[in-house]
BADO-424737 format. One record per residue (C-alpha): residue number from 1; x, y, z negated; residue in one letter. Coordinates in Angstrom, 3 decimals, decimal comma, always signed. Each point is the difference from the previous one (the first is absolute). Example, Ala and Ser with C-alpha at 12.3 -4.5 7.8 and 13.67 -1.06 7.14 Angstrom:
<koltis>
{1; {+12,300; -4,500; -7,800}; 'a'}
{2; {+1,370; +3,440; +0,660}; 's'}
</koltis>
This chain:
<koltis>
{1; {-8,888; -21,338; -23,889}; 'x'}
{2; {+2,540; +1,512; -2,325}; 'x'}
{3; {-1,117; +1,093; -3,742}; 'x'}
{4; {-1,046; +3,826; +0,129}; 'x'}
{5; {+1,110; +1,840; -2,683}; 'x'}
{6; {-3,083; +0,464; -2,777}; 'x'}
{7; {-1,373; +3,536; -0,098}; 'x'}
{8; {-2,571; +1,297; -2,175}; 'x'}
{9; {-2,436; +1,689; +1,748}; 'x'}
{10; {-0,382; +3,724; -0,476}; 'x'}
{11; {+3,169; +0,232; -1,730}; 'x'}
{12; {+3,201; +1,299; +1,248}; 'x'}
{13; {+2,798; -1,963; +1,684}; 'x'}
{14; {+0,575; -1,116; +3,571}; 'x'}
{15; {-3,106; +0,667; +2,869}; 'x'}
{16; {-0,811; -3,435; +1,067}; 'x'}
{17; {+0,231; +0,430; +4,042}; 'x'}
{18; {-1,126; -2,244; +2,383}; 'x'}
{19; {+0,858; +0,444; +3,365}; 'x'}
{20; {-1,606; -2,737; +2,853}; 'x'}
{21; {+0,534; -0,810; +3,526}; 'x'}
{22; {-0,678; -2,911; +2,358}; 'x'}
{23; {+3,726; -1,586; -0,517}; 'x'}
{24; {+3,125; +0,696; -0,753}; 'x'}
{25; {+1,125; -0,819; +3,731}; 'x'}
{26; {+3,277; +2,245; +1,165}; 'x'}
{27; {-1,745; +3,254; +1,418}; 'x'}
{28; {-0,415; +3,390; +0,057}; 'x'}
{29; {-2,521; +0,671; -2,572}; 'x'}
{30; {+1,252; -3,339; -2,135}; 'x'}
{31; {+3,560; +2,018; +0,042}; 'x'}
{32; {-1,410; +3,146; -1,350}; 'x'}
{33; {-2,039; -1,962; -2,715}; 'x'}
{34; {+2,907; -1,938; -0,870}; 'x'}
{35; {+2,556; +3,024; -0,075}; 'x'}
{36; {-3,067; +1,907; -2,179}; 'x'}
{37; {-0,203; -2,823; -2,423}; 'x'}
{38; {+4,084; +0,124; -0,289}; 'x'}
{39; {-0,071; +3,461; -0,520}; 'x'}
{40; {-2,560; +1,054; -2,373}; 'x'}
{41; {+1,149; +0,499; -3,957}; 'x'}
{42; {-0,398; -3,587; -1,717}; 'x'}
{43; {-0,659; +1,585; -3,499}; 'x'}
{44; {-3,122; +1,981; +1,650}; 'x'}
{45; {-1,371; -3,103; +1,990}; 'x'}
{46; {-1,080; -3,605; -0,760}; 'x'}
{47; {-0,470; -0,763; +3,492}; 'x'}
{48; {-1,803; -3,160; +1,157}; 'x'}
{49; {-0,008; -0,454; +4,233}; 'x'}
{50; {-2,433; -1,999; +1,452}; 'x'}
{51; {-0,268; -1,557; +3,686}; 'x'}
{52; {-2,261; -2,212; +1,615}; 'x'}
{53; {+2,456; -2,448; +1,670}; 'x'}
{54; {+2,079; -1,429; -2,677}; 'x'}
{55; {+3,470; -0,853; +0,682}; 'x'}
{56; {-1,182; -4,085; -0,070}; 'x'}
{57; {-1,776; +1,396; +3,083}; 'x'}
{58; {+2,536; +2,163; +1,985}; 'x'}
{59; {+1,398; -0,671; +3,084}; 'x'}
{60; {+2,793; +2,310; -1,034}; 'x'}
{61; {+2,134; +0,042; -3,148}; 'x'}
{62; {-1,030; +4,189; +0,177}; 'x'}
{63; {+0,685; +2,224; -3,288}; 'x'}
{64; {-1,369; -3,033; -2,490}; 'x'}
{65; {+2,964; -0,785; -1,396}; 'x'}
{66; {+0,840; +3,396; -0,786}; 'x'}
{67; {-3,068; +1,253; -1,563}; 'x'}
{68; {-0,479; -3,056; -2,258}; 'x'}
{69; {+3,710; +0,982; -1,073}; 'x'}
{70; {-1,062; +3,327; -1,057}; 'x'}
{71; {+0,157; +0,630; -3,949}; 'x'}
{72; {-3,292; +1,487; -1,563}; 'x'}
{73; {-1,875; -1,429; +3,867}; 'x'}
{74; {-2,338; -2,855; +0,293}; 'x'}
{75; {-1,078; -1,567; +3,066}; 'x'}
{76; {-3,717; -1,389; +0,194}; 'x'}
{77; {-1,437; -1,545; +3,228}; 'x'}
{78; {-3,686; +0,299; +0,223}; 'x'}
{79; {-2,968; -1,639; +1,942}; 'x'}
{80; {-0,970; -0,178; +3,550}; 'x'}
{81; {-0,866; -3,013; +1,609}; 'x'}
{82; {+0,017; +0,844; +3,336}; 'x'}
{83; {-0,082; +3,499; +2,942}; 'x'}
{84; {-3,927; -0,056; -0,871}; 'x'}
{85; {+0,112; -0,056; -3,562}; 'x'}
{86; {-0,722; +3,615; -1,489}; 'x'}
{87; {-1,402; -0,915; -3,488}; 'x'}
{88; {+2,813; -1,932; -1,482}; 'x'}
{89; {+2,371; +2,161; +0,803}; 'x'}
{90; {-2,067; +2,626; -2,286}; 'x'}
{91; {-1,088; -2,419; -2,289}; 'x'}
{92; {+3,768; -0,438; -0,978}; 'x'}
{93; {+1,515; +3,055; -0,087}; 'x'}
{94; {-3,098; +0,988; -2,392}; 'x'}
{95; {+0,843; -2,861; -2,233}; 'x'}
{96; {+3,798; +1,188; +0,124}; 'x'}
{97; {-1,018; +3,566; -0,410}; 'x'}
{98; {-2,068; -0,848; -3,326}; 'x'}
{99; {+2,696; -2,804; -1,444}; 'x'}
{100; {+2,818; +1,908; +0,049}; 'x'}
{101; {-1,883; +3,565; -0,798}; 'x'}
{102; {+1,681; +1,856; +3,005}; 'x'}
{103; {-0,183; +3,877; +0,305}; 'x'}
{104; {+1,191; +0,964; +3,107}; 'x'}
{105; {-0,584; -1,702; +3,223}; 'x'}
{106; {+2,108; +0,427; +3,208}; 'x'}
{107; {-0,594; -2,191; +3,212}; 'x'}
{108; {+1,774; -0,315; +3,186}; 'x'}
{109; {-1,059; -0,052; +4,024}; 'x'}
{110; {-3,645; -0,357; +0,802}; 'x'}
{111; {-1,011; -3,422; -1,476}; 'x'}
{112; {+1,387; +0,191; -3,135}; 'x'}
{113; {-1,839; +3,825; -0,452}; 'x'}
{114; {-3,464; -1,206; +1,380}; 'x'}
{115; {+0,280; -2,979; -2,879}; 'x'}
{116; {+1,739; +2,669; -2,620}; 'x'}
{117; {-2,798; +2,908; +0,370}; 'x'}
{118; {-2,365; -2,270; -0,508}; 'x'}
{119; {+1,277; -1,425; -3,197}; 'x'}
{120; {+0,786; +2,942; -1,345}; 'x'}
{121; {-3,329; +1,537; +0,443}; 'x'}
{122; {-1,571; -2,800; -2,056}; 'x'}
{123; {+2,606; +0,191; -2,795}; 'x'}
{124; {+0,484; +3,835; -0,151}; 'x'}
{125; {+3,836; -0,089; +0,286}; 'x'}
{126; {+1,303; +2,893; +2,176}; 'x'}
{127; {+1,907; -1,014; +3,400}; 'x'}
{128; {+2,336; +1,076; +2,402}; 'x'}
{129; {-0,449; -1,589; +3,305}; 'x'}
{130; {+3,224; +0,278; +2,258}; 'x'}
{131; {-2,700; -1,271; +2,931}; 'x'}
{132; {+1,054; +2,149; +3,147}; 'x'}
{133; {+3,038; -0,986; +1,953}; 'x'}
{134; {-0,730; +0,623; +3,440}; 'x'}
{135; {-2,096; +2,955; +1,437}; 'x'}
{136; {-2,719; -2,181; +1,932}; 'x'}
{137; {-2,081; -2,077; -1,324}; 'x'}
{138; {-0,114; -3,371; +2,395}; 'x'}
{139; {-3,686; -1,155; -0,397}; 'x'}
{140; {-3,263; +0,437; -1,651}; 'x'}
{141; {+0,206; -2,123; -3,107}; 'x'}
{142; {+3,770; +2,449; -0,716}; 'x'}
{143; {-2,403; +3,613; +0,539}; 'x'}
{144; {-2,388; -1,495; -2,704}; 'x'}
{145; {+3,307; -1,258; -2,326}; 'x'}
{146; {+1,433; +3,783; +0,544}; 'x'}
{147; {-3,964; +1,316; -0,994}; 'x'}
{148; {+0,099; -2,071; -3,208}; 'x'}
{149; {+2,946; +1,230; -0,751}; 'x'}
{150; {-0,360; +3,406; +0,721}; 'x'}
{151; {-2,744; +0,338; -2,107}; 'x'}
{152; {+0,715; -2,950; -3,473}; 'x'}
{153; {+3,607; +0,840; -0,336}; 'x'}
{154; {+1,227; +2,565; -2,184}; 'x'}
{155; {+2,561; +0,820; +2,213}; 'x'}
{156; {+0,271; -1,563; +3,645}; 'x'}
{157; {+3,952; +0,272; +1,153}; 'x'}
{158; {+1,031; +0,346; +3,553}; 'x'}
{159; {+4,235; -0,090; +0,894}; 'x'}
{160; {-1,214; +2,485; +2,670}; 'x'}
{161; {-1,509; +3,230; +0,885}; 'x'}
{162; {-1,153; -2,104; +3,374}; 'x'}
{163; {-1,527; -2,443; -2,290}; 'x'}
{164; {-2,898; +2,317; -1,207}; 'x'}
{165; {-0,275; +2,316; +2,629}; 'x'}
{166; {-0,557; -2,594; +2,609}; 'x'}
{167; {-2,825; -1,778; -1,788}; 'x'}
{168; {-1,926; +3,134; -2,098}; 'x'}
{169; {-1,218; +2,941; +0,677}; 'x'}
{170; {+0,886; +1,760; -2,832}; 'x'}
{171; {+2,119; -0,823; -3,011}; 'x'}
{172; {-1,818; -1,170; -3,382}; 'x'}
{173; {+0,988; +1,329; -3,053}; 'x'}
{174; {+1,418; -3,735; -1,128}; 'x'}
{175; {+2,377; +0,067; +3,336}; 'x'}
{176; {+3,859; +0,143; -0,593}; 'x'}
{177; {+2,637; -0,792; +2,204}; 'x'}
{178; {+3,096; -1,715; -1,376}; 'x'}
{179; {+2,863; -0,240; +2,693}; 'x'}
{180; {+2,206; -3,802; +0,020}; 'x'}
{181; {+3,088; +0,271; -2,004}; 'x'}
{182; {+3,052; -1,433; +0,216}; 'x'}
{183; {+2,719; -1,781; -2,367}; 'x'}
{184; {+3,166; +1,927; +2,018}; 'x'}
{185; {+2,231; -2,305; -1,907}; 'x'}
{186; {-1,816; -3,416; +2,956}; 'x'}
{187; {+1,640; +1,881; +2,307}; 'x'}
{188; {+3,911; +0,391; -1,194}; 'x'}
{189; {+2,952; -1,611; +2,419}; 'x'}
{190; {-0,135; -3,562; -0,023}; 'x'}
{191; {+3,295; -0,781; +2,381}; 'x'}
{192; {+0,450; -3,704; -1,310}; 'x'}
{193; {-4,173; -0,849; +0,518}; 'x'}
{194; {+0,812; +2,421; +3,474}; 'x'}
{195; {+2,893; -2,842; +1,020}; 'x'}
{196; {-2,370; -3,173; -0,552}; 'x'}
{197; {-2,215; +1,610; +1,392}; 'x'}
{198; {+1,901; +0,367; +2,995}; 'x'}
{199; {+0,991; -3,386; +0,244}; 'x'}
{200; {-3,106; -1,555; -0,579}; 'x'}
{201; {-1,997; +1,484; +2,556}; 'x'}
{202; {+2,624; -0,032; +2,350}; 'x'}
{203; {+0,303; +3,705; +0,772}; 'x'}
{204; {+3,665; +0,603; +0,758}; 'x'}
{205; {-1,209; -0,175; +3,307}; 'x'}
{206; {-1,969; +3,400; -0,109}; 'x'}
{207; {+1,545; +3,585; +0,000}; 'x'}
{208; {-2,396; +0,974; -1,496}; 'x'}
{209; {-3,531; -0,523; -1,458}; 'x'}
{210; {-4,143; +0,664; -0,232}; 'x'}
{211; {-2,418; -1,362; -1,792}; 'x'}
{212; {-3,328; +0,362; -1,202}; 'x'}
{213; {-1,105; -1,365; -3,414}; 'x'}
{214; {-3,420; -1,254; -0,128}; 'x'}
{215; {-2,217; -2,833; -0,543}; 'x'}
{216; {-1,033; -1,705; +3,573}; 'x'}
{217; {-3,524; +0,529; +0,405}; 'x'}
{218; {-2,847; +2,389; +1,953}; 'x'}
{219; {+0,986; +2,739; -2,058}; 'x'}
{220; {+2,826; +0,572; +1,300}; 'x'}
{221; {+1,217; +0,383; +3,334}; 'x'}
{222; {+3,059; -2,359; +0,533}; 'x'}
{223; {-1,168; -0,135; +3,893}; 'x'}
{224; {+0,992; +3,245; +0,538}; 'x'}
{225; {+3,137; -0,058; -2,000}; 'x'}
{226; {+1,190; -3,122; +2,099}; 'x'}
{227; {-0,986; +2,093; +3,390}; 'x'}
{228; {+2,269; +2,897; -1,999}; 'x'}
{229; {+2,425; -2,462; -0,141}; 'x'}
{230; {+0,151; -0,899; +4,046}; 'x'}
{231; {+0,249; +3,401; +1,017}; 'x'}
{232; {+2,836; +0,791; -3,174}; 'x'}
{233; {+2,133; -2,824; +2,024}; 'x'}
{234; {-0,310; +0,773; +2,865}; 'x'}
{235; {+2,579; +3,136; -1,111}; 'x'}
{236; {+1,262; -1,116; -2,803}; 'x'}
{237; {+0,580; -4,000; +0,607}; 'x'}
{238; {+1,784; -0,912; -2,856}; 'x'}
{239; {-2,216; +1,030; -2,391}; 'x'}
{240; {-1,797; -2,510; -2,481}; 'x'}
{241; {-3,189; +0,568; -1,373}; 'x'}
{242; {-1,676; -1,679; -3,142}; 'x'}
{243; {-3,852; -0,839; -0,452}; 'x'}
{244; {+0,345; -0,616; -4,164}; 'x'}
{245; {-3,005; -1,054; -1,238}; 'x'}
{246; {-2,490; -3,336; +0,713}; 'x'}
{247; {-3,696; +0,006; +0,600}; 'x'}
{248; {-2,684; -1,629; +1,972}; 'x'}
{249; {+0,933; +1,597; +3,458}; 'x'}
{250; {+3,626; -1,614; -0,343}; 'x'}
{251; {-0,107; -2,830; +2,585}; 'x'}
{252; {-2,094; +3,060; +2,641}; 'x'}
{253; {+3,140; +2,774; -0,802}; 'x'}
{254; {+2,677; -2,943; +0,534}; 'x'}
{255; {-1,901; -1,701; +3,558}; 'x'}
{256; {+0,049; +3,781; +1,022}; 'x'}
{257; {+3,176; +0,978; -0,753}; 'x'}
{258; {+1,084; -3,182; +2,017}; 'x'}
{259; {-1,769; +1,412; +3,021}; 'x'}
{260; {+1,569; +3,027; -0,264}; 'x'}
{261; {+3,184; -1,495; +0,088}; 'x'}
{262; {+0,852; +1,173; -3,165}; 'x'}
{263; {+1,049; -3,592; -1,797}; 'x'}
{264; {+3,834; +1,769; -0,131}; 'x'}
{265; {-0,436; +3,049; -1,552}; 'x'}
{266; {-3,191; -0,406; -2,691}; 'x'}
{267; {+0,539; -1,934; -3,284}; 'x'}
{268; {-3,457; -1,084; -1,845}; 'x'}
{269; {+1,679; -0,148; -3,547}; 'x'}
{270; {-3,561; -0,854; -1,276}; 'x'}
{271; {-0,673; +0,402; -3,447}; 'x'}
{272; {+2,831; +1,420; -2,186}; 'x'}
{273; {+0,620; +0,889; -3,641}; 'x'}
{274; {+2,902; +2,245; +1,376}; 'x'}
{275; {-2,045; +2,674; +1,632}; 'x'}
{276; {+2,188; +3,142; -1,572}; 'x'}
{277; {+3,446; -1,501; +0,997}; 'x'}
{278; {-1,062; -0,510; +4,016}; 'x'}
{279; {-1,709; +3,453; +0,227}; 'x'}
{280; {+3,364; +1,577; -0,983}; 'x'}
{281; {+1,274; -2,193; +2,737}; 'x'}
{282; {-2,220; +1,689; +2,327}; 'x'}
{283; {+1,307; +3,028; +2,617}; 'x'}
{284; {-3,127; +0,708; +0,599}; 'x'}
{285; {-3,848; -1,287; -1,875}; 'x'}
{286; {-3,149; -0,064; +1,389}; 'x'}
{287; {-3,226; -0,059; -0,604}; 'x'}
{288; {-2,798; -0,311; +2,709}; 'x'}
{289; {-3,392; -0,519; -1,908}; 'x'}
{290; {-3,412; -1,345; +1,733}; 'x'}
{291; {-1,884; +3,479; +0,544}; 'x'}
{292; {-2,312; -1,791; +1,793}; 'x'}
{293; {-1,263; -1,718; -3,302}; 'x'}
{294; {+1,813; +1,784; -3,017}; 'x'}
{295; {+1,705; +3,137; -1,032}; 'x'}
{296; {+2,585; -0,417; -2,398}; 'x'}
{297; {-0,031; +1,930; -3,197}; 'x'}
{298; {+3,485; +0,556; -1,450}; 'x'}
{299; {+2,374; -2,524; +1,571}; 'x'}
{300; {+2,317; -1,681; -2,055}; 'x'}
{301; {+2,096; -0,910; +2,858}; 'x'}
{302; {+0,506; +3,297; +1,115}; 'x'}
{303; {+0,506; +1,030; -3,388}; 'x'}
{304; {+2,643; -2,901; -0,787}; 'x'}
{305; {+1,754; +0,647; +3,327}; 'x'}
{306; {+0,271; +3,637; -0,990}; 'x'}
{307; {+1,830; -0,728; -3,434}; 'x'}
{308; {+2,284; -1,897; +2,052}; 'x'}
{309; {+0,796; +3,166; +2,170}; 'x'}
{310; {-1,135; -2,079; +3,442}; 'x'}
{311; {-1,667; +2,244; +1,936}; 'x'}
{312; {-3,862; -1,373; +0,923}; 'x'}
{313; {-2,308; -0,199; +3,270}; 'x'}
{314; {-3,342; -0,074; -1,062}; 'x'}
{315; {-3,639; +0,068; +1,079}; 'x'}
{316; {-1,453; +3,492; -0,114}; 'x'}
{317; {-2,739; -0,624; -2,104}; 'x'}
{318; {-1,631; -0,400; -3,490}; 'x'}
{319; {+2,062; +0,821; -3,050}; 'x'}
{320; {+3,089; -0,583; +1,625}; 'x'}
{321; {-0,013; +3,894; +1,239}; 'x'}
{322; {+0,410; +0,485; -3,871}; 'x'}
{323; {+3,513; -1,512; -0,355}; 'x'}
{324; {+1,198; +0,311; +3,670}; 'x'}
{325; {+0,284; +2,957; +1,635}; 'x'}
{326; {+0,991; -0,094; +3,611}; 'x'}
{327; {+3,829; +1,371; +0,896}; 'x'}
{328; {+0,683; -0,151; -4,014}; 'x'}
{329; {+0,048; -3,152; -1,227}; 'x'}
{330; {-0,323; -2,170; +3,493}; 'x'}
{331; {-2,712; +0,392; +2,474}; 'x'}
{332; {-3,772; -0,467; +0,102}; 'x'}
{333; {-1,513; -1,603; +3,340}; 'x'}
{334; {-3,719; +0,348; +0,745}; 'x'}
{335; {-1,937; -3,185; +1,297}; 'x'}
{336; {+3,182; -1,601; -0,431}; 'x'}
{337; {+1,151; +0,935; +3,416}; 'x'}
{338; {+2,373; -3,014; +0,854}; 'x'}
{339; {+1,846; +2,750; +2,539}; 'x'}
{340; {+0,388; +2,991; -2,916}; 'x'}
{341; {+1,121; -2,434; -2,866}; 'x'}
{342; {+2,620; -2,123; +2,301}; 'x'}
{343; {+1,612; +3,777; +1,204}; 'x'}
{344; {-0,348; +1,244; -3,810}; 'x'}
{345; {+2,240; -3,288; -1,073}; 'x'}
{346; {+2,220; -0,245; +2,765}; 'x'}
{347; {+1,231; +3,945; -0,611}; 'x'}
{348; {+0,424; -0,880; -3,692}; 'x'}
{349; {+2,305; -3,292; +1,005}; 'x'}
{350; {+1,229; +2,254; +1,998}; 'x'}
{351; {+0,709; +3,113; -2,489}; 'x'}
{352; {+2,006; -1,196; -3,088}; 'x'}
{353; {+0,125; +3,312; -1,550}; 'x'}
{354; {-4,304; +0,526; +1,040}; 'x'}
{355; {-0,291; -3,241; -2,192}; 'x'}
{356; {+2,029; +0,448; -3,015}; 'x'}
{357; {-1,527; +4,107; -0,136}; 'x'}
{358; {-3,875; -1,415; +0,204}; 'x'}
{359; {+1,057; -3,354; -2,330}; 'x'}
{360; {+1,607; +2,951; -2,463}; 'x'}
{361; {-3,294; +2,351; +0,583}; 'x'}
{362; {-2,190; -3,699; -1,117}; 'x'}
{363; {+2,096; -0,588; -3,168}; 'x'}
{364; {-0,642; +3,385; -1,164}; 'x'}
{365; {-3,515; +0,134; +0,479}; 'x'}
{366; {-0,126; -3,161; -1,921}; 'x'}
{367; {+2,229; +1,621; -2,864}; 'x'}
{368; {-2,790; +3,019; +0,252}; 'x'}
{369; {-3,133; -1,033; +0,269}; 'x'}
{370; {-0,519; -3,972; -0,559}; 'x'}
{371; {+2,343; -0,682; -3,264}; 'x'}
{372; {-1,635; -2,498; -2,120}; 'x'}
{373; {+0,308; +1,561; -3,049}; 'x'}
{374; {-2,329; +2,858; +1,447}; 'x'}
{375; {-2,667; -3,007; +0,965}; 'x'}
{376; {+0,341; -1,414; -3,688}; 'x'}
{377; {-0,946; +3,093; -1,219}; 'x'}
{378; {-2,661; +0,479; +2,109}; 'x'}
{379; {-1,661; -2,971; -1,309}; 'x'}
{380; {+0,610; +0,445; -3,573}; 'x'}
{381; {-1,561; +3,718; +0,251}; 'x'}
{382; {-2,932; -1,707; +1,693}; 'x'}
{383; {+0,059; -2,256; -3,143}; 'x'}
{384; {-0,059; +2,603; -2,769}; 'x'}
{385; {-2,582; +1,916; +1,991}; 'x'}
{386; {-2,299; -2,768; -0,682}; 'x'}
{387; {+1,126; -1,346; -2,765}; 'x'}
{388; {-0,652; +3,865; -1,633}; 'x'}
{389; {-3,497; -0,049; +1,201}; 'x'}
{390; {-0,886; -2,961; -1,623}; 'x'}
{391; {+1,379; +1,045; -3,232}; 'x'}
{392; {+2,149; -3,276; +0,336}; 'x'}
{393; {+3,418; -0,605; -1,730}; 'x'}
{394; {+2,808; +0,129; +1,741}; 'x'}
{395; {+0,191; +3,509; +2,370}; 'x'}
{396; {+3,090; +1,696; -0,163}; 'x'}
{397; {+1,564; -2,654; -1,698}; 'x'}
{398; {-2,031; +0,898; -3,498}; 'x'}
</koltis>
């Protein structure tokens, strides 16, 4: 772990932040955590990030590199021995909490939260738990994480309106809801990465392309995207369409797309570091989420596909209403109907100036309503709220 900065405690200087989360794997939440950490003023924060998979551990290289690059950041992995072990976890980030005299905690997705509410309830440090990023919750032991929550953290963050409303009755008082933002500058022309690209996954061969952008497992519904796909063809046969992403249901989505006589047309690019360059590639994203066992709460593909200008065919449902609005942006389909969402893409292959006017109406929204400065200052009112209420140093940059 890198050397933090010394502090005296009470005194002014720098807030001494940590923020948690399970790993620092390449996803949505790990993105916004990341970009947060980027973003936030280094001569108001001595920030210290701590995971639970190490990068010794990872299956993926992920954002370690970068954060441990970070002036004025530390990286500390803590203790867990195993899925069942729920003391060490809180055992260490107690210890870390204590050692390195933090005053403001902020955790990340559901695991990280349920650990972080806990340890900040024994050592009195405020926290801000970013724990809500769907809008259903997908079991019992997630309803009792979202109770905890609801009622230890000082404030409990949702990305969506869905998020809350979906799993209370009524708001508390320590409910906010903090919309994804996004670094615009990801999402500039890349023609030379475009090009290799190109070349690499063999795509001359397509007029032009879909895709959806998501990790391969029961969340998501890559069965009906591939059915999407069949019907697509069957007007539009020289169109290529990219599954980017890798997860357990890879070898399932590949033996079925081989049945559907699809081998042709859909590329698995599996995992990628590249993500931003191939959705600009796209004529058209997609998104067709699970609603059978999830509701999304503010997509980052849709989002990301949007600050490209693609136009997007989503699953009506969840937080996803919040960012895509059907006939402005792209098109909403309920139940993911494989017969709506095929007709909505073919017209938009079809319609070159109905694609670059909804792509234009996406980028704007983006521009509007999702900029990441707006999310970074979100947080850092959130911070000086508590931070004020606890008489601690720091608020308002004091």
């Amino acid at each position: 772990m890198n050397a933090v900065p010394a502090v005296r405690s009470g005194a002014p200087g720098p807030v001494r932040l940590l923020f948690v989360a399970s790993s620092l794997y390449v996803g949505g939440a790990e993105r916004q955590l990341v970009q947060l950490v980027q973003n936030l003023d280094p001569t108001r924060y001595v920030i210290t990030v701590a995971v639970f998979i190490g990068p010794d551990r990872a299956t993926q290289d992920g954002f370690y590199t970068l954060i441990s690059g970070l002036p004025n950041v530390s990286l500390a992995v803590l203790r867990r021995t195993g899925r069942f072990d729920v003391v060490g976890p809180v055992v260490s980030l107690v210890s870390l909490i204590r050692t390195q005299r933090i005053q403001l905690i902020h955790t990340f997705l559901n695991l990280a939260s349920t650990f972080g509410v806990i340890a900040a309830r024994l050592t009195g440090v405020p926290i801000v738990a970013s724990a809500i990023r769907d809008s259903r919750d997908i079991g019992l032991v997630y309803r009792l994480s979202r109770i905890l929550q609801a009622y230890t953290a000082d404030f409990l963050l949702s990305n969506s309106e869905a998020g809350f409303d979906n799993r209370f009755r009524r708001r508390r008082a320590n409910f906010r809801v903090v919309p994804n933002g996004l670094d615009l500058r990801r999402f500039d022309p890349q023609p030379e990465k475009v090009a290799q690209l190109r070349e690499e996954l063999q795509l001359a061969r397509f007029t032009q392309l879909v895709g959806m952008v998501a990790t391969l497992s029961a969340f998501k519904d890559h069965e009906a995207f591939l059915q999407v796909a069949a019907r697509v063809l069957q007007e539009q046969p020289q169109t290529g369409f990219l599954v980017i992403g890798d997860g357990p249901n890879r070898a399932a989505l590949e033996a079925l797309s081989l049945r559907l006589g699809l081998a042709d047309n859909v590329i698995f690019t599996g995992y990628r570091r590249d993500i931003d360059a191939l959705t600009g590639m796209l004529d058209v994203a997609c998104l067709f989420t699970n609603y059978r066992v999830i509701s999304e709460g503010l997509p980052n593909a849709v989002m990301e596909a949007m600050a490209c200008g693609v136009p997007v065919v989503a699953t009506d449902d969840g937080g996803t209403v919040e960012v895509l609005h059907d006939g402005a942006e792209g098109y909403l389909v309920a139940r993911n109907d494989v017969e709506v969402a095929a007709g909505r893409i073919v017209g938009l292959l079809q319609d070159a100036s109905l694609r670059q006017q909804l792509g234009r109406n996406g980028r704007a929204a983006i521009e509007t309503r999702f900029s990441l400065d707006a999310c970074v200052a979100s947080y850092e009112s959130l911070y000086d709220k508590l931070l004020d209420e606890r008489h601690l140093p720091g608020a308002h940059g004091q």
